[in-house]
FIZA-603662 format. One record per residue (C-alpha): x, y, z; residue in one letter. Coordinates in steps of 0.1 Angstrom, whole numbers, plus 5000, padded with zeros to 4 digits. Example, Ala and Ser with C-alpha at 12.3 -4.5 7.8 and 13.67 -1.06 7.14 Angstrom:
residues 2
512349555078A 513749895071S 
END
This chain:
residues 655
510074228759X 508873918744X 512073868726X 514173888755X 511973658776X 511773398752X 515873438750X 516373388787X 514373048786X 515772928757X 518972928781X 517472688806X 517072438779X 520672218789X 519172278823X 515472118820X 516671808796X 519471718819X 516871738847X 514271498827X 517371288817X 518471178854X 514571148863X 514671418890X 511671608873X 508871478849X 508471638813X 504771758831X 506571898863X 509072078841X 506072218816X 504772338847X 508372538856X 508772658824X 505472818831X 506472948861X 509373088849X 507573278821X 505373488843X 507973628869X 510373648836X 507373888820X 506874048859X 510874108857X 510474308828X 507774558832X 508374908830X 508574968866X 508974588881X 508274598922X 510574458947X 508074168954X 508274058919X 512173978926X 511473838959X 508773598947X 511173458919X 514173418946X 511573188970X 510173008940X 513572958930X 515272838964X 511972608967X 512672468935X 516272408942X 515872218981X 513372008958X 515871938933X 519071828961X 515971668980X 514871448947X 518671398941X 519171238973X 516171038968X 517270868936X 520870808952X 519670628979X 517470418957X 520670318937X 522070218966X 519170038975X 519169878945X 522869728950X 523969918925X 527769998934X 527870338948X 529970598929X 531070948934X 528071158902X 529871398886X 528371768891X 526571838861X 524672158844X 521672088867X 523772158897X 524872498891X 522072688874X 520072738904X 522572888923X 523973068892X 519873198884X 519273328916X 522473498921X 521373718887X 517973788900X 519673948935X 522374118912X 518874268893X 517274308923X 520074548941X 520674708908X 517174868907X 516774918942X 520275008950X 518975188987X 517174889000X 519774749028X 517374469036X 517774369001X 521274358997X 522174189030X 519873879022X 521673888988X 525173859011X 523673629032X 522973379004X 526873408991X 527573319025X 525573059026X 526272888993X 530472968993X 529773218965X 532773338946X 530673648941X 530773728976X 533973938973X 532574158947X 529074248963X 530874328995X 532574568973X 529074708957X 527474748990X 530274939007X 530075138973X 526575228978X 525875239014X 529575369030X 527875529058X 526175239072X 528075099103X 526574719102X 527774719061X 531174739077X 531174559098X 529274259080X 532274329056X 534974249084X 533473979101X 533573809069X 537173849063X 537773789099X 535873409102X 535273279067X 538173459050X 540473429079X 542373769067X 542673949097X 544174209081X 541474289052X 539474249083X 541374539102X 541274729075X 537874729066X 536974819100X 539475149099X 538075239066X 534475229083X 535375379112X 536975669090X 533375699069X 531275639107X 533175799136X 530275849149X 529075469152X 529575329190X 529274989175X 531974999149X 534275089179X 533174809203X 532974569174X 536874679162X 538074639201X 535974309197X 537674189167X 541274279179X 541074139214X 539773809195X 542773779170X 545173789202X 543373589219X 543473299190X 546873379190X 547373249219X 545072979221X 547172879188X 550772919209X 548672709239X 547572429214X 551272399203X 552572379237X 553972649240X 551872799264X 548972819292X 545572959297X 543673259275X 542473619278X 539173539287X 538073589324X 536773289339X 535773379375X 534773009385X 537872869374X 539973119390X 537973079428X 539072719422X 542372789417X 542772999444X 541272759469X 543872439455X 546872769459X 545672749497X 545272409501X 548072229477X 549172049507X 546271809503X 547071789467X 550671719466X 551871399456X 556071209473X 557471339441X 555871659432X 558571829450X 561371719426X 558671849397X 557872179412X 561672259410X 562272149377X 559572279364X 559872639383X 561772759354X 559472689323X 556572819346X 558473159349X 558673169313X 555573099304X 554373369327X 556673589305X 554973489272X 551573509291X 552573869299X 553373949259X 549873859251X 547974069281X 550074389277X 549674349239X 545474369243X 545874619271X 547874849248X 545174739223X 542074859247X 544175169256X 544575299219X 540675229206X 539675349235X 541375689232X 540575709198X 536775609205X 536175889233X 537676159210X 534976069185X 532576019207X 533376229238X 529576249252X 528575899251X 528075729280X 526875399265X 530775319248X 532675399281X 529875129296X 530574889271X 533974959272X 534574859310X 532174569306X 534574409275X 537474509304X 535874329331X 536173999309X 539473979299X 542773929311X 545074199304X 548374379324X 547174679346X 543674579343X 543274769376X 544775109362X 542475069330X 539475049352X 540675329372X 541075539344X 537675459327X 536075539358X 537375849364X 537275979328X 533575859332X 533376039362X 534576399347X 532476369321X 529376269335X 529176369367X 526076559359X 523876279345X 521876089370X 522175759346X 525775769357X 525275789393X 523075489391X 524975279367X 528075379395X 525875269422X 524774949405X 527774829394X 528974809432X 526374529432X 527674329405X 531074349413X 529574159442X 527973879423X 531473849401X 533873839426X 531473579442X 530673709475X 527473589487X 526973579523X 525073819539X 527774029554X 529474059520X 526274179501X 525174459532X 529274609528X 528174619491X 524774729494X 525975059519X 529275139491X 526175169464X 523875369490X 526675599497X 527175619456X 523675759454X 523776019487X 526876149470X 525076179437X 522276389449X 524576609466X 526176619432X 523176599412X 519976699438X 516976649412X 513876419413X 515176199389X 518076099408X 515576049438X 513775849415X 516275619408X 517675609443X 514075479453X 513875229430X 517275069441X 516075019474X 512274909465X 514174639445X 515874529474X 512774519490X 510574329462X 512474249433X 511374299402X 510173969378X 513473789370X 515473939393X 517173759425X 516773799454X 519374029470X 518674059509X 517273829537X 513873919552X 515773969583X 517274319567X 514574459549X 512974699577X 515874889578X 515874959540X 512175049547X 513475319569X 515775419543X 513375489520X 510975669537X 514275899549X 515375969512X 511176089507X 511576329533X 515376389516X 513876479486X 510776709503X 513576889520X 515077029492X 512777059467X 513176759445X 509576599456X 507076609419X 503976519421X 505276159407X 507276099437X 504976289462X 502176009449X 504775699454X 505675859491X 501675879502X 501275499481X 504275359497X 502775469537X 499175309526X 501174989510X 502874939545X 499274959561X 500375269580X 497175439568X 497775739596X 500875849587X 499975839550X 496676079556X 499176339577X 501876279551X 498976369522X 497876609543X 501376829549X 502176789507X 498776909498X 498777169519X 502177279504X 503477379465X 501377049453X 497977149467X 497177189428X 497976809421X 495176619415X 495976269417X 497476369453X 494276479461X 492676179450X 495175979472X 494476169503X 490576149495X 490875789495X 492875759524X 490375959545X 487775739532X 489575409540X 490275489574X 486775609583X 485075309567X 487375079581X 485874989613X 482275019597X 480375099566X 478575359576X 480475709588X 479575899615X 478076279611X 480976439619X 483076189596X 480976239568X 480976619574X 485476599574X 484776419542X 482476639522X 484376969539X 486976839522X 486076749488X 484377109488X 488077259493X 489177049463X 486177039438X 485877419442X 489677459435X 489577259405X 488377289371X 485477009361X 487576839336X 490276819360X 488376679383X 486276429367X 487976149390X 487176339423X 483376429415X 482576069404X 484375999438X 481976179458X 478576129442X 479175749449X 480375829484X 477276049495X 474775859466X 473075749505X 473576049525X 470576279508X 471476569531X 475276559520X 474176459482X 471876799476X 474776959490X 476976809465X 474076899436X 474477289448X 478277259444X 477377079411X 475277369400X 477877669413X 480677489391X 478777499360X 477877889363X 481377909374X 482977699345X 480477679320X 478977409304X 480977119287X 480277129246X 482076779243X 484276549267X 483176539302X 480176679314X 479476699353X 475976809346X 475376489324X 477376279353X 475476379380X 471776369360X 472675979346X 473475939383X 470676049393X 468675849370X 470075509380X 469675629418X 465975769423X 464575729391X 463375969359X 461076219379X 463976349401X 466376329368X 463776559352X 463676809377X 467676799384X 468776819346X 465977149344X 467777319373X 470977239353X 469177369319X 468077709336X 471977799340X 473678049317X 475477819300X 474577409304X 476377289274X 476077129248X 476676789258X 473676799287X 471676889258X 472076599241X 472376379273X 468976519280X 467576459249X 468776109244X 467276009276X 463676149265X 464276019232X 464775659244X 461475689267X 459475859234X 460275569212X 458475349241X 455475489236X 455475819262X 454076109245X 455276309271X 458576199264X 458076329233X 457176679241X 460076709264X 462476609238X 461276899212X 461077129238X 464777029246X 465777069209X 464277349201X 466077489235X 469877329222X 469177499183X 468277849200X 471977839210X 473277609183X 471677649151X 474777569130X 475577229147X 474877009120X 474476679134X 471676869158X 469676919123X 469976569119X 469376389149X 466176669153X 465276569117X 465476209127X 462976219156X 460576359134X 460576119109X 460575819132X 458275949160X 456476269147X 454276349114X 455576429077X 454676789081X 456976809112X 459476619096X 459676889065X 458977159088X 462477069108X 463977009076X 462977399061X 464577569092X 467677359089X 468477459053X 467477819062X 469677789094X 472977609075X 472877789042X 476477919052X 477677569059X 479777309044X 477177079044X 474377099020X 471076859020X 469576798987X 466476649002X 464976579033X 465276239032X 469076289025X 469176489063X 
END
């Protein structure tokens, strides 16, 4: 390995004197590249080098060489400084080593990790840069190695296309890939790209020469204006533009002739790689968008029928997918901003073609998420989205507010409302401050197939709420008896952990109605003999003891969390709430406190003797609060209690 490193610097020796010789680097600077050089040389030749160790030499490398032209450039404008006369330096080996260097560490580079794309398209990117010769021949390798990558292919072509200018390697390259990647949507858009460009510089080359007028490319502003100087060329007619417009009537119709050749020639372009594209790709809806999109921005004879047929092929086969009702529906909108038409007039005809798009798709396609997106159209009309303009006047939107609420209802007739949309049709009432309807609205949907939905629930809790604390802070009895009668009918439907939201809901609501609140405790209590205690995750018990706590201090948390405690089951996780609390009052001084707590572990390891971190914790309090002989004592029973488990304590300070 030595050998072959000390070879390989040997060869930059006609590199490093001429360097020293024309003064761009001292004999220290280049001591300290030789050094360098060395230790990536020796990293390059390891075993098993990594990929870093090439990347690393490449940056040094390109660091070192933008040094080198800087240094150069340095020393020529002293010279000329100088008044030295200036003369054209001759290229010498200095020049071309760098380049010559790093193009053999990338050729290393992709030899040993052939599969690494990134790698091999930064080693592309540098022929490009620098005019390589090479460039030709990696193309080659990485088409080789990687055929059925679509962006090698198309890397390959655009090459050929714009730095090559062969438009026919190009061409071909892009069939060869397209053979190896039917599959690819972008080699097909990216070949219709490349063609429809080739004509187009065709033309722009027959236009340069004289020979001809205008391009393929769309240009909706310039076409408005030439519409309005067709309807107004009186004003723009000069004494002798009369004798002009005759003689010149002939060449115009010829040029529209040779303007002709050039559309139908990309439309019969467009037709073919379109066909060809759907076969390959018959279920993508993406390509036929794309498709239409590159259609809409070019020029071409029957432009009109091509549409047609794209949308009615698009039609067929995707009549079924919701995307394509509202990408229909939408693009009546921007054929509205392309053509131009801005007044208000223009804009409503638009914005009832796209409503009726949608009410014929969820005939065609009656599921929520076409209701979805039917919603969201009109919301956006409503309040546009960030970055979005502005599409109606103020003056319009409460008759697109009724249109909303009509396609809620549309969807609750026939069965299409989830409990997604059932939320946004309650949220969009209370939005609108219409708080009534909303609460009769909640009322009907959970009263129907979604009475199991709890965020509906929560909505129409919150709504009751909002309208009987609106007028003033404190409800009346027969308020606050609606309220609690109906979070009974939903906290006794509901699982705990469902309803985590609902029972913090109402313990803040009744926390000063003491009546209504040991009501709530007693529903509290028949949940947990119901459900069973919690062993981890949410606890009610624990919720409504800490809220207890905070509300009317530790003598009524005390007597709450032993009501809780003489259950069937309480749970693990009220265990250790409970335990945590005396714990934290024990290691203030209360001996009481401390009694409590042993009583509560010795309670929790009756049920849970092989919970480890119970040991542990129990072990814990003993040695911080209790006595050495309680402290071993804990630790006995827990080895005689885990002797079956996983974990094993040496000692009892290791518990």
């Amino acid at each position: 390995m030595a050998d072959v490193v000390q070879y390989r610097l040997e060869r930059m020796v006609d590199e490093l004197d001429d360097l020293e010789r024309r003064g761009i680097f001292s004999r220290r600077e280049i001591a300290e590249i030789v050094k360098q050089r060395r230790k990536f040389e020796y990293r390059l030749k390891r075993p098993s080098p990594l990929k870093q160790d090439f990347i690393a030499y490449i940056d040094y490398e390109t660091q070192l060489d933008a040094l080198r032209r800087l240094r150069k450039k340095a020393a020529t404008r002293e010279l000329a400084r100088q008044g030295k006369k200036k003369t054209k330096t001759r290229k010498s080996v200095s020049d071309f080593a760098p380049v010559a260097r790093i193009m053999e560490i990338y050729r290393l580079a992709v030899m040993r990790y052939k599969g690494d794309v990134e790698l091999w398209f930064r080693y592309l990117e540098f022929c490009r840069q620098r005019k390589n010769g090479r460039m030709k021949k990696v193309l080659a390798q990485v088409i080789r190695f990687h055929p059925k990558l679509p962006g090698v292919w198309i890397y390959a072509a655009a090459w050929e296309f714009d730095h090559n200018l062969n438009v026919t390697a190009a061409r071909a390259l892009m069939q060869s890939g397209l053979r190896m990647c039917p599959n690819s949507e972008d080699l097909w858009i990216e070949y219709l790209r490349m063609e429809l460009t080739y004509v187009n510089k065709l033309k722009a080359r027959k236009v340069a020469l004289g020979e001809d007028k205008g391009t393929l490319v769309r240009d909706n502003k310039d076409a408005n204006e030439k519409q309005w100087k067709e309807e107004n060329k009186d004003l723009f007619m000069s004494l002798d533009d009369e004798e002009k417009e005759n003689n010149n009537h002939g060449s115009d119709e010829e040029s529209v002739k040779k303007l002709d050749l050039f559309s139908e020639h990309a439309s019969g372009i467009l037709k073919t790689i379109y066909s060809g594209a759907i076969q390959a790709l018959p279920s993508s809806f993406s390509l036929r968008k794309q498709f239409l999109e590159i259609l809409e921005a070019i020029e071409v004879t029957d432009s009109e029928e091509l549409r047609g047929e794209i949308l009615s092929d698009m039609k067929r086969d995707f009549s079924a997918d919701p995307e394509y009702w509202d990408w229909l529906a939408r693009l009546e909108m921007s054929d509205a901003s392309i053509t131009g038409e801005k007044n208000d007039d223009a804009m409503l005809s638009k914005l009832q073609k796209a409503a009726q798009v949608y009410e014929e798709a969820i005939k065609t396609v009656p599921s929520a998420i076409m209701f979805k997106l039917y919603i969201k159209f009109l919301l956006n009309l409503i309040a546009p989205e960030s970055g979005e303009a502005e599409v109606i006047s103020f003056n319009h939107t409460s008759s697109y507010i009724t249109d909303i609420l009509k396609v809620y209802e549309k969807a609750e007739t026939m069965g299409c409302l989830t409990e997604e949309l059932a939320c946004q049709y309650v949220s969009f009432y209370t939005q609108l401050g219409r708080l009534e309807e909303a609460k009769k609205v909640a009322e009907k949907l959970c009263s129907g197939k979604l009475s199991d939905s709890l965020q509906l629930w929560v909505l129409r809790v919150s709504i009751e709420i909002r309208l009987i604390t609106k007028n003033s802070l404190s409800p009346s009895k027969a308020d606050a008896l609606s309220i609690f009668e109906l979070f009974r009918t939903v906290l006794t439907k509901m699982t705990m952990s469902k309803a985590e939201s609902l029972w913090i809901m109402a313990l803040k609501f009744f926390g000063n109605q003491k009546k209504y609140f040991e009501k709530l405790i007693e529903l509290s209590l028949k949940a947990v003999v119901k459900y069973g205690g919690s062993e981890n995750g949410f606890s009610l018990s624990s919720t409504v003891v800490n809220f207890i706590l905070q509300k009317d201090g530790l003598k009524h948390a005390r007597e709450v969390y032993k009501r809780f405690l003489a259950l069937p089951h309480p749970g693990l996780a009220l265990y250790k709430n409970c335990i945590e609390l005396e714990s934290n009052l024990a290691s203030l001084g209360n001996e009481d406190s401390l009694v409590n707590a042993r009583k509560l572990y010795e309670a929790a390891l009756s049920t849970y003797d092989q919970d480890t971190s119970l040991w542990k914790d129990y072990h814990s309090l003993e040695t911080t609060l209790g006595t050495s002989e309680t402290a071993a004592a804990v630790y006995w029973r827990a080895r005689k209690s885990l002797k079956d488990s996983a974990v094993v304590f040496n000692s009892p300070d290791q518990l």
